[in-house]
N, C-alpha and C positions, 0 to 999 in steps of 0.2 A: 659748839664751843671750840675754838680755834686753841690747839695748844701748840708749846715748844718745847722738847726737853733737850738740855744739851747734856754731854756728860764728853769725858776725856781728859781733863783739868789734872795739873800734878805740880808738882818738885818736881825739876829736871837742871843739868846742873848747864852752864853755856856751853854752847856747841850744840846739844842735844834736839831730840826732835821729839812732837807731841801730834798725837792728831784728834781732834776734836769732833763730835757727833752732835747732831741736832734732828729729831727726830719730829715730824709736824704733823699733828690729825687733826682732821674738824675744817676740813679745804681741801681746795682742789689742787693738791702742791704741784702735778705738773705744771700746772699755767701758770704757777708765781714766782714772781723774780724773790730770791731770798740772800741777805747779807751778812756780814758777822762784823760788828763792834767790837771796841773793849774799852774799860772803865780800869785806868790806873790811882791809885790814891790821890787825892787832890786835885784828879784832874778831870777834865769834860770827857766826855764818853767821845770817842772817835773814830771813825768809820777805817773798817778795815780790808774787808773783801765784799765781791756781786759778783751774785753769778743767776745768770738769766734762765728760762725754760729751756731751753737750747742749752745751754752750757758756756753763752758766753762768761766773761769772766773779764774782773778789773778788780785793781788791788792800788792802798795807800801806798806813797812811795817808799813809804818806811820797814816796807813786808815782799815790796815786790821782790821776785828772786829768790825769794826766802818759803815764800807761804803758798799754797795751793788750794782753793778750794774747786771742790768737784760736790756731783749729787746725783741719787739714785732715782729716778722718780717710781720706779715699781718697790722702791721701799721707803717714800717718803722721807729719805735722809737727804740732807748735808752734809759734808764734810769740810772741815780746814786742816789740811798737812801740814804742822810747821815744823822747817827744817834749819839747822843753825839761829837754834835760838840765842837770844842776850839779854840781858840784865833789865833791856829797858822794852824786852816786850811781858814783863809780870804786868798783870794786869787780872782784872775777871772780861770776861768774853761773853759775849751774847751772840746769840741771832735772832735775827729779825725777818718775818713779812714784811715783805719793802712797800712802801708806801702805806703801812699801817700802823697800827699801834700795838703790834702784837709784839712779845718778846720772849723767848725765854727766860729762866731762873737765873741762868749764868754760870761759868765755871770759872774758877782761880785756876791761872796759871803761873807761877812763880819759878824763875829762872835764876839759881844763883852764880853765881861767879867765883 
């Protein structure tokens, strides 16, 4: 059974920075590309970071510069760094096995101004 736990999630006021964990058992996490989402109120879930077995890495234009994700593979994590955060990245956040249907629980991240 493939899980995801993220955890990281907070109040943070703008400006500030949060970094988010995802932690995956039940796969072979070095071999899979893995992403992170995020779901704002009312709106579609939309893709935010990829970062390959390698460590390549690609990010929405709305985070580039801003956001980092990196990953451990001898400890099955993910990471997302996010640095100068803003009002309009509150959202809940996921990650993802890329090209599956696996997800995390998700984390609130709420940034106020």
């Amino acid at each position: 059974q493939v899980q995801l736990v993220e955890s990281g999630g907070g109040l943070v006021q703008a400006g500030g920075s949060l970094r988010l964990s995802c932690v995956v058992s039940g796969t072979i996490f070095s071999s899979k590309t893995m992403r992170w989402y995020r779901q704002a109120p009312g709106k579609q879930r939309e893709f935010v970071a990829h970062i390959t077995p390698g460590g390549a890495t690609n990010y929405a234009d709305s985070v580039k510069d801003r956001f980092t994700c990196s990953r451990d593979n001898a400890k099955n994590t993910v990471w997302l760094q996010m640095n100068n955060l803003k009002p309009e990245d509150t959202a809940v956040y996921y990650c993802n096995l890329a090209f599956t249907g696996w997800w995390g629980q998700g984390t609130q991240v709420t940034v106020s101004s």
